[in-house]
PDB file with one MODEL, atoms N, CA, C and O in Angstrom:
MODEL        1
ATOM      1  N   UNK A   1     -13.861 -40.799  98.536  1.00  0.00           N
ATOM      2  CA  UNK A   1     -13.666 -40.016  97.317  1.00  0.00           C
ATOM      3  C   UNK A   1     -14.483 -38.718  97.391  1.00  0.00           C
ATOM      4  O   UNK A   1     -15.389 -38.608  98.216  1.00  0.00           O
ATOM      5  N   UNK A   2     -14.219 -37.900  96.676  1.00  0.00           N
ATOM      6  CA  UNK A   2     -14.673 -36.438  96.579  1.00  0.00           C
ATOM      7  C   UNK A   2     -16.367 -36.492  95.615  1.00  0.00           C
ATOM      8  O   UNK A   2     -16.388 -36.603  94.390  1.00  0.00           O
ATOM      9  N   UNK A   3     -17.401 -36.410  96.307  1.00  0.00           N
ATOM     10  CA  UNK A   3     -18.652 -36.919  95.571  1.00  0.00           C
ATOM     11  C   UNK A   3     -18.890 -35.232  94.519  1.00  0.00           C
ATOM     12  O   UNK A   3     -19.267 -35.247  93.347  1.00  0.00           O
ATOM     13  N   UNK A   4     -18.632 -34.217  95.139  1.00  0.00           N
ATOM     14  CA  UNK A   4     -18.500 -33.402  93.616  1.00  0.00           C
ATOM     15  C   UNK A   4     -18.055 -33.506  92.728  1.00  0.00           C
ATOM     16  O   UNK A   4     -18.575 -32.889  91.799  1.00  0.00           O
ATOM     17  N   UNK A   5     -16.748 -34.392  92.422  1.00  0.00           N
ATOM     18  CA  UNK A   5     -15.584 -34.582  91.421  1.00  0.00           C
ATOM     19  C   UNK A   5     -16.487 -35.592  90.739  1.00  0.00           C
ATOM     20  O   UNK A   5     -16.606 -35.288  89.552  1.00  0.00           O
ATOM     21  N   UNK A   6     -17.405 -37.070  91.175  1.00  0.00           N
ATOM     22  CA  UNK A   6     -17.926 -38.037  91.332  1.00  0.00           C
ATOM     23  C   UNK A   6     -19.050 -37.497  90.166  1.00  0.00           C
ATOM     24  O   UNK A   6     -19.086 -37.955  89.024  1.00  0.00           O
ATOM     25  N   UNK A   7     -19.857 -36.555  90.621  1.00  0.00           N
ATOM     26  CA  UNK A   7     -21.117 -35.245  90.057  1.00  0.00           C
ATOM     27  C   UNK A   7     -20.880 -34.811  89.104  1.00  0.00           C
ATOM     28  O   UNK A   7     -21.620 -35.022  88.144  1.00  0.00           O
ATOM     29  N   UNK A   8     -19.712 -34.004  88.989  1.00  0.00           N
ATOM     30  CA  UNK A   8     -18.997 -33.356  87.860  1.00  0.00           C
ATOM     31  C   UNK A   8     -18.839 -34.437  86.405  1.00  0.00           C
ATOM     32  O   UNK A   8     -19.419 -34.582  85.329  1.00  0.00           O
ATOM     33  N   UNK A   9     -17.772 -35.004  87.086  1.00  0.00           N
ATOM     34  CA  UNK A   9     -17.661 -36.226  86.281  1.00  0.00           C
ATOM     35  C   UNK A   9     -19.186 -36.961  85.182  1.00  0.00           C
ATOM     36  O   UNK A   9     -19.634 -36.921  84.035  1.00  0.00           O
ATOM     37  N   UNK A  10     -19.395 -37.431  86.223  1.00  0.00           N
ATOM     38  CA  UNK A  10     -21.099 -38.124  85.512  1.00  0.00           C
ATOM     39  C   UNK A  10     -21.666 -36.934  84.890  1.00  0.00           C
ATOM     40  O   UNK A  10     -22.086 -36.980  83.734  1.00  0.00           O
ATOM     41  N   UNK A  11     -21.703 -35.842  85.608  1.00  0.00           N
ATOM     42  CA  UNK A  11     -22.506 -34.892  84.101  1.00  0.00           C
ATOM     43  C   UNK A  11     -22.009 -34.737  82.754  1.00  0.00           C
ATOM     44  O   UNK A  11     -22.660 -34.612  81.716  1.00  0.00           O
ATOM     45  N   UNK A  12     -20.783 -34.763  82.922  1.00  0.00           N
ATOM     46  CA  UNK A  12     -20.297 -34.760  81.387  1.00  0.00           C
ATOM     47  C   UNK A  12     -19.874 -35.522  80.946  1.00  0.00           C
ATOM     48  O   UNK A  12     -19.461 -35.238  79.822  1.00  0.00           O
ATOM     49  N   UNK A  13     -19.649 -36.892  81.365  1.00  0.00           N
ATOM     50  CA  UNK A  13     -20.026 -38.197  80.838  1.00  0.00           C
ATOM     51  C   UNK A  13     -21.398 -38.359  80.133  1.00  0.00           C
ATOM     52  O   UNK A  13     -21.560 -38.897  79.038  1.00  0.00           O
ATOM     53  N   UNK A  14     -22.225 -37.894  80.803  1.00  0.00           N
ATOM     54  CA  UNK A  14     -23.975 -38.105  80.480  1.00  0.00           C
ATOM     55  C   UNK A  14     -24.016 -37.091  78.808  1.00  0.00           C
ATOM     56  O   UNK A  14     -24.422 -37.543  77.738  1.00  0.00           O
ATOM     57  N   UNK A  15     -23.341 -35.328  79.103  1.00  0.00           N
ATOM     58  CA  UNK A  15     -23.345 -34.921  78.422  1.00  0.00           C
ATOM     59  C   UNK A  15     -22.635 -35.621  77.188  1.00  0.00           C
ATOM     60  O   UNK A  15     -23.414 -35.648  76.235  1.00  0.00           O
ATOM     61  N   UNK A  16     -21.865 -35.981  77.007  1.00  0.00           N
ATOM     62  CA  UNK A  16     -20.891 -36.327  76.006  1.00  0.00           C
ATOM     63  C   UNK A  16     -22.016 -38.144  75.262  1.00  0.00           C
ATOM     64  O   UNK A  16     -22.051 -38.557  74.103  1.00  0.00           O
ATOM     65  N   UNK A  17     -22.549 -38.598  76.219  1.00  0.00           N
ATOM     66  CA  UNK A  17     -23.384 -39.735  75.577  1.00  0.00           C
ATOM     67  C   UNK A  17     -24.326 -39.141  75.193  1.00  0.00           C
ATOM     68  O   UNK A  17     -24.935 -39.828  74.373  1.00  0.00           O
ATOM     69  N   UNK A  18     -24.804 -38.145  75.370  1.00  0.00           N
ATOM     70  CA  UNK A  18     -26.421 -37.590  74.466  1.00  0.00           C
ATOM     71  C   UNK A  18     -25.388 -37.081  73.552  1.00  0.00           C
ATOM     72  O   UNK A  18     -26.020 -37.059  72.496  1.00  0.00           O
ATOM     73  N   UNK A  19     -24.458 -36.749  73.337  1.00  0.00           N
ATOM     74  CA  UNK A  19     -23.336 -36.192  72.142  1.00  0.00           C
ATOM     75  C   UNK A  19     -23.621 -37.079  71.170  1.00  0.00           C
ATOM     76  O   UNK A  19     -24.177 -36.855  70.096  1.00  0.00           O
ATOM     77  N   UNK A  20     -23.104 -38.370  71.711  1.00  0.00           N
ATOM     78  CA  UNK A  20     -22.926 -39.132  70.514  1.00  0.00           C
ATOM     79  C   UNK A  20     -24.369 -40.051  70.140  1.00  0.00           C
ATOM     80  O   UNK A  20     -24.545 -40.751  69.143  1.00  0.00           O
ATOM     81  N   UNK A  21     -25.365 -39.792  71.329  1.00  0.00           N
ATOM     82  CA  UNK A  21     -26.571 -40.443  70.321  1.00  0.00           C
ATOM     83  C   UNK A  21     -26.925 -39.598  69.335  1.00  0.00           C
ATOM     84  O   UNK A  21     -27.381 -40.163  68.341  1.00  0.00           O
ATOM     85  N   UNK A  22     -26.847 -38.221  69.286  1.00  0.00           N
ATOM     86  CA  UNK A  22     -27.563 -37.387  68.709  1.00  0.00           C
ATOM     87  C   UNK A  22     -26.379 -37.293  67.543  1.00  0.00           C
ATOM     88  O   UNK A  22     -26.717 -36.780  66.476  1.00  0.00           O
ATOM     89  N   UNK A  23     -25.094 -37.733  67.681  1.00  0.00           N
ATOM     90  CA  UNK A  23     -24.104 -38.202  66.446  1.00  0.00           C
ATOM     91  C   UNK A  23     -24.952 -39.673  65.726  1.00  0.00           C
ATOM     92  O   UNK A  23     -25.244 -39.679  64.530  1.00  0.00           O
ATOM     93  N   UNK A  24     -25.201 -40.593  66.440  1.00  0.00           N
ATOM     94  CA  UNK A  24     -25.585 -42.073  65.941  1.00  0.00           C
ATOM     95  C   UNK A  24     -26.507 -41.914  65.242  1.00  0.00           C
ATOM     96  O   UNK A  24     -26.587 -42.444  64.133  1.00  0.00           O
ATOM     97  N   UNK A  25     -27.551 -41.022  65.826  1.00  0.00           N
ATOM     98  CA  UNK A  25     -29.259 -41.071  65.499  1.00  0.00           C
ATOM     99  C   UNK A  25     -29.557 -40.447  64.489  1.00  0.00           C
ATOM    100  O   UNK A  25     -30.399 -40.804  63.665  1.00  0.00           O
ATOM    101  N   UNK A  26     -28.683 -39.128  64.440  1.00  0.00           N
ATOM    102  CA  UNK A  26     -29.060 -37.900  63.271  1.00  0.00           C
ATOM    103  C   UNK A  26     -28.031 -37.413  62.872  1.00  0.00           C
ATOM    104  O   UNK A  26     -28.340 -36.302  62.443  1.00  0.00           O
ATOM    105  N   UNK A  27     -26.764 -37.605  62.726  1.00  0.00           N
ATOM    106  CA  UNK A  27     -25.906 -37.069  62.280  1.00  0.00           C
ATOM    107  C   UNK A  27     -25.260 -35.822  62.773  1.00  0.00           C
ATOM    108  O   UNK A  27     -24.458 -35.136  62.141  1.00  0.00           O
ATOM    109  N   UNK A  28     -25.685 -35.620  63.927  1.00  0.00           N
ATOM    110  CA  UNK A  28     -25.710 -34.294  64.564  1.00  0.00           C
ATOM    111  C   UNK A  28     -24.820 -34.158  65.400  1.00  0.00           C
ATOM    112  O   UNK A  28     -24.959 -34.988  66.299  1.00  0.00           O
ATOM    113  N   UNK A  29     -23.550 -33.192  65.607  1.00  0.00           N
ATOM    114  CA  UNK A  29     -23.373 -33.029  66.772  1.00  0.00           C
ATOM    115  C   UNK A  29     -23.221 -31.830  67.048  1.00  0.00           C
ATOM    116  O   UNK A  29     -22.833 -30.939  66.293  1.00  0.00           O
ATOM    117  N   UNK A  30     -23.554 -31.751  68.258  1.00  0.00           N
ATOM    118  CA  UNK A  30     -23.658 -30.528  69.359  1.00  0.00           C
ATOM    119  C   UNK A  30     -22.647 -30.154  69.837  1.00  0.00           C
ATOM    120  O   UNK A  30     -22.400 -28.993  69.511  1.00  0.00           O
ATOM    121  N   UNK A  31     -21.767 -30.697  70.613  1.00  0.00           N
ATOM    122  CA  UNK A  31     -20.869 -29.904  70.452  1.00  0.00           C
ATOM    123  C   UNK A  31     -20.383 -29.515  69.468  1.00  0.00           C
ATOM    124  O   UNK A  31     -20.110 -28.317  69.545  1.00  0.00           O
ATOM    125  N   UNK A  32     -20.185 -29.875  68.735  1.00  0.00           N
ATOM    126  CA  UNK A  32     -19.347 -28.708  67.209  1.00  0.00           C
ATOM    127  C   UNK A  32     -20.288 -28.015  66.964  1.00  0.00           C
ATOM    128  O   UNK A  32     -19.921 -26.841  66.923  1.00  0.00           O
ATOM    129  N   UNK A  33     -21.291 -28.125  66.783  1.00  0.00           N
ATOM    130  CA  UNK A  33     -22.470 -27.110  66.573  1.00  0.00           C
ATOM    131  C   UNK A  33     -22.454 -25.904  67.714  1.00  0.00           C
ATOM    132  O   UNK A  33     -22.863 -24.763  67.497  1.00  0.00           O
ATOM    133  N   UNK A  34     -21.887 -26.389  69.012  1.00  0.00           N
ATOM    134  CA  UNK A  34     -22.044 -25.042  69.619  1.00  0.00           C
ATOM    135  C   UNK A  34     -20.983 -24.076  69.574  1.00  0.00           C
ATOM    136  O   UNK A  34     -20.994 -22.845  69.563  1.00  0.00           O
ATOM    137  N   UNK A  35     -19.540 -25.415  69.538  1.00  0.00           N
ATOM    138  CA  UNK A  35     -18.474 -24.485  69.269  1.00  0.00           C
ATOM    139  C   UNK A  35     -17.099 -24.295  68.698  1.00  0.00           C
ATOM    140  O   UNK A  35     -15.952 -23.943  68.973  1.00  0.00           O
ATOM    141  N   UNK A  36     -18.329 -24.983  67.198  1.00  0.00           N
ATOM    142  CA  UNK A  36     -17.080 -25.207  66.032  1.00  0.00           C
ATOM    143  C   UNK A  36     -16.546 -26.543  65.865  1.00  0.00           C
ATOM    144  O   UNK A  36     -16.589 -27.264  66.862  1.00  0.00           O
ATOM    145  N   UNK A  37     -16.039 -27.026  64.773  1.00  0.00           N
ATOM    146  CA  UNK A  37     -15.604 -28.288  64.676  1.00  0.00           C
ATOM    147  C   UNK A  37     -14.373 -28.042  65.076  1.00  0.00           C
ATOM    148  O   UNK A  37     -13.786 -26.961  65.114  1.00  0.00           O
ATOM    149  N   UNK A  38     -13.978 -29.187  65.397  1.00  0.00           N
ATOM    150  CA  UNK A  38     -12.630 -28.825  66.601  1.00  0.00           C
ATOM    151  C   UNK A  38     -11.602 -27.706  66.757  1.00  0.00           C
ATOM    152  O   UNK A  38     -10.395 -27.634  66.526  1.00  0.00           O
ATOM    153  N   UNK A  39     -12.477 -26.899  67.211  1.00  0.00           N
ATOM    154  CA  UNK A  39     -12.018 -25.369  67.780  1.00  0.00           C
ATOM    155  C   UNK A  39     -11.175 -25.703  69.132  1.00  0.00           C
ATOM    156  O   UNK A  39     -10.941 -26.904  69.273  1.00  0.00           O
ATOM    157  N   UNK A  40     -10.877 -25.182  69.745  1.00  0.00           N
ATOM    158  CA  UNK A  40     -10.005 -25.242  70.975  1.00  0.00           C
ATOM    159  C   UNK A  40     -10.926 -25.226  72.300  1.00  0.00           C
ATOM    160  O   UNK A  40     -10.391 -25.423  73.391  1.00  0.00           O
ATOM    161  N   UNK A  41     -12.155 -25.018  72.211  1.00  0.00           N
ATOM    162  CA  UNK A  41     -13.112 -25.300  73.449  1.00  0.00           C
ATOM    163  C   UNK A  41     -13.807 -26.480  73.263  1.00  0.00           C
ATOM    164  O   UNK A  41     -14.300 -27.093  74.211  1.00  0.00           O
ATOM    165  N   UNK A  42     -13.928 -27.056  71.455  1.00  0.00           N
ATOM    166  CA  UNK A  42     -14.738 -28.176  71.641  1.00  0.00           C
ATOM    167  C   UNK A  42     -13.719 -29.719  71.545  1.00  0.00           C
ATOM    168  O   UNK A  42     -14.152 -30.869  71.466  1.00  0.00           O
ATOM    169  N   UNK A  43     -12.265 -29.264  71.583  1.00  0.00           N
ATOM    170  CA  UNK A  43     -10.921 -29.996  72.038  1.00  0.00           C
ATOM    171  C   UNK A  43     -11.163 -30.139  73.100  1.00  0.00           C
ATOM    172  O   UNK A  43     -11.236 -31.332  73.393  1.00  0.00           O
ATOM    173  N   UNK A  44     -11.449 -29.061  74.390  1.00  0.00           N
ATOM    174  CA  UNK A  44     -11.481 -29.062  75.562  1.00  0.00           C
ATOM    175  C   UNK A  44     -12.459 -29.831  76.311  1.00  0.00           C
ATOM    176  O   UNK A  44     -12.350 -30.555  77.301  1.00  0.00           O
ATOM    177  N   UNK A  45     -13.950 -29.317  75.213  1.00  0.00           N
ATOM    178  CA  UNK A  45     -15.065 -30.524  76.051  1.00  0.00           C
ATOM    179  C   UNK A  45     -14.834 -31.770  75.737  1.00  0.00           C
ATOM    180  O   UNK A  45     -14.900 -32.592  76.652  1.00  0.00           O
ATOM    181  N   UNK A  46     -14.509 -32.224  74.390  1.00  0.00           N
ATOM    182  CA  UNK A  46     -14.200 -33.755  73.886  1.00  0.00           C
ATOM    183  C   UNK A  46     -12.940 -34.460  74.909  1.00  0.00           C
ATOM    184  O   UNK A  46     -12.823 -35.663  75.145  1.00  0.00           O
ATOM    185  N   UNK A  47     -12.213 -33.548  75.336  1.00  0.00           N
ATOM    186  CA  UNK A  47     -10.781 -34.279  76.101  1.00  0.00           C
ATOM    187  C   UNK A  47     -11.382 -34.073  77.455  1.00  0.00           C
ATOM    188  O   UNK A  47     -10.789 -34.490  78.450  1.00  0.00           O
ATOM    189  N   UNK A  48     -12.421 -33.510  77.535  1.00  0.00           N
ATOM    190  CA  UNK A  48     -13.129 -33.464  79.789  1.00  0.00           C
ATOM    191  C   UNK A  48     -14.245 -34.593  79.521  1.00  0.00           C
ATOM    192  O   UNK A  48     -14.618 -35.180  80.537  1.00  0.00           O
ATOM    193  N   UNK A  49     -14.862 -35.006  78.243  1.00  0.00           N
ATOM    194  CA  UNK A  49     -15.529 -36.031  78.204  1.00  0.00           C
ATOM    195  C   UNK A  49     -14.727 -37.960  78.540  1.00  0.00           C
ATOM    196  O   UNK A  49     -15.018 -39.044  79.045  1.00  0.00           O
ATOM    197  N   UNK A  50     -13.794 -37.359  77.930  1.00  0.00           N
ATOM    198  CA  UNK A  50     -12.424 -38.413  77.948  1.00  0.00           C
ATOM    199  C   UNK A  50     -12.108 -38.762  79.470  1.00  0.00           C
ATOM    200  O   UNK A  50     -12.267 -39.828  80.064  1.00  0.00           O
ATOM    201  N   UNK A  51     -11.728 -37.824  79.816  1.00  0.00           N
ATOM    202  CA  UNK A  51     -11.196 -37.685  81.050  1.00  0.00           C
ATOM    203  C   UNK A  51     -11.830 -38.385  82.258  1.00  0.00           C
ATOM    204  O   UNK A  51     -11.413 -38.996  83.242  1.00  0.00           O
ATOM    205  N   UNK A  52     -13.359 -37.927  81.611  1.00  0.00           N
ATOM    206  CA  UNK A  52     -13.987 -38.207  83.201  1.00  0.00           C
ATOM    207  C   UNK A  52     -14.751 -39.293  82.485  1.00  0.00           C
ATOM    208  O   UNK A  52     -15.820 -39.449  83.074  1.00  0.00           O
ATOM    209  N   UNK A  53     -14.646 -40.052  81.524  1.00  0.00           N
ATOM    210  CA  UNK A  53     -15.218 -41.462  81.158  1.00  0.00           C
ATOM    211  C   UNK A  53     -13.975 -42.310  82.086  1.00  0.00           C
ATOM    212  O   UNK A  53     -14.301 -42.935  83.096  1.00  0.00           O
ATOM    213  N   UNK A  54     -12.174 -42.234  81.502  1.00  0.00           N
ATOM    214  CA  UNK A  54     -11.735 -43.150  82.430  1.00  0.00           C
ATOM    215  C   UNK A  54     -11.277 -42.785  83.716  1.00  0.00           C
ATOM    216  O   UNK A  54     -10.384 -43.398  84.301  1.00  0.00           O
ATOM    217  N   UNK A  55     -12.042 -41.508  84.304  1.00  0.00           N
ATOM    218  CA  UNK A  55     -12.301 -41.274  85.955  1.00  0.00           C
ATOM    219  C   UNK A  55     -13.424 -42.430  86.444  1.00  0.00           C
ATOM    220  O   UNK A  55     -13.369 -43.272  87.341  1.00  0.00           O
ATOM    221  N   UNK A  56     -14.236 -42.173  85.679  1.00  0.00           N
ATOM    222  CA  UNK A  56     -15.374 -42.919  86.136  1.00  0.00           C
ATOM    223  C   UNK A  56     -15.278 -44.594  86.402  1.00  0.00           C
ATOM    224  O   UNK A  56     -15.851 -45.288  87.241  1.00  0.00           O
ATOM    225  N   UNK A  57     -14.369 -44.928  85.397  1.00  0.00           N
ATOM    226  CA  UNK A  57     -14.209 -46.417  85.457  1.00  0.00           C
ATOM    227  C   UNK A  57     -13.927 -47.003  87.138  1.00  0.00           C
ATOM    228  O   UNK A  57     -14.243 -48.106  87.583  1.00  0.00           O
ATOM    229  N   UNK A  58     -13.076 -45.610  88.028  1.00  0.00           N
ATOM    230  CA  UNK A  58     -13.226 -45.842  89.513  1.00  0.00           C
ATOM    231  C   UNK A  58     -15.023 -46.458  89.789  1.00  0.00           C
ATOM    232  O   UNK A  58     -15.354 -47.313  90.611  1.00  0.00           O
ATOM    233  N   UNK A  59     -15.469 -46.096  89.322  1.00  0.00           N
ATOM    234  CA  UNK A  59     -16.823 -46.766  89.562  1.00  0.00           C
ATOM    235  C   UNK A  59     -16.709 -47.851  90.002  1.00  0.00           C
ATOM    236  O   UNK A  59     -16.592 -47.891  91.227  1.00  0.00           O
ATOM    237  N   UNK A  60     -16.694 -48.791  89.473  1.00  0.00           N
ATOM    238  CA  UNK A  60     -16.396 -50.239  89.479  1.00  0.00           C
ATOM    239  C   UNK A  60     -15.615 -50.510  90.250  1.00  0.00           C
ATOM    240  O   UNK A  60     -15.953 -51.677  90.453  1.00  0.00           O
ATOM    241  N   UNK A  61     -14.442 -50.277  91.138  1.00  0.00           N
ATOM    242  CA  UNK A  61     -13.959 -50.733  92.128  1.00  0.00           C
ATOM    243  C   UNK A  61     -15.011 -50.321  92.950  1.00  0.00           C
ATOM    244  O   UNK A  61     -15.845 -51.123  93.370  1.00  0.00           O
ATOM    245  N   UNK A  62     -15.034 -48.862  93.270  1.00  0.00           N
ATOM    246  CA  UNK A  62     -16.198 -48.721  94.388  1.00  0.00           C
ATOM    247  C   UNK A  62     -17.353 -49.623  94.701  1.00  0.00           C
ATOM    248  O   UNK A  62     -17.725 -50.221  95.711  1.00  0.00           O
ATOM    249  N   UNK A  63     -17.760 -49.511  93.546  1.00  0.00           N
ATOM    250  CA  UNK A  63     -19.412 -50.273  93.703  1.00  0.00           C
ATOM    251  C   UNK A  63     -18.805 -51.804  94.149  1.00  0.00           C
ATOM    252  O   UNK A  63     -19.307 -52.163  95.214  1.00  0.00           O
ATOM    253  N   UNK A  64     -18.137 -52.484  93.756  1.00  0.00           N
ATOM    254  CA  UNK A  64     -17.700 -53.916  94.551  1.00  0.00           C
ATOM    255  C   UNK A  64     -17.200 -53.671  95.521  1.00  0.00           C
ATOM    256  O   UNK A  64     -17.669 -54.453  96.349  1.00  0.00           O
ATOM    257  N   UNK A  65     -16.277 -52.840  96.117  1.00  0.00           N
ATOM    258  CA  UNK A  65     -15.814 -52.697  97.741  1.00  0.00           C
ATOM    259  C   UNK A  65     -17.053 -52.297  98.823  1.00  0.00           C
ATOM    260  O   UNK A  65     -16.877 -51.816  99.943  1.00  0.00           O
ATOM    261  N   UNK A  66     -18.262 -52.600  98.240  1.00  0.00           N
ATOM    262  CA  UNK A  66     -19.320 -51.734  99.038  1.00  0.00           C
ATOM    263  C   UNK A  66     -20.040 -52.822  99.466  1.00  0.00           C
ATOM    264  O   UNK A  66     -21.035 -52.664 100.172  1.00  0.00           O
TER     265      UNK A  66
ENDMDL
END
């Protein structure tokens, strides 16, 4: 597999879970705070958070074929 895509992926997975603690914890979120409540870029980060959560689920085959 492509370990940048792998990189990419997990960062904004990671990003998108400090999203929603800082939704759980304080009511807060950051992305809309940076760019608007669902504006068309924070559509874009919420649907690349999506994306590369069920990219990632490849995880789990990997890590057992190893």
């Amino acid at each position: 597999m492509n370990r940048g895509l792998d990189y990419f992926a997990l960062t904004i997975v990671i990003i998108g879970a400090v999203n929603w603690g800082l939704i759980g914890f304080f009511g807060f979120d950051l992305v809309a705070w940076l760019f608007g409540s669902m504006s068309w870029i924070s559509r874009i980060v919420y649907g690349l958070v999506g994306l590369c959560g069920l990219y990632l689920l490849s995880f789990y085959g990997r890590l057992s074929g190893e």
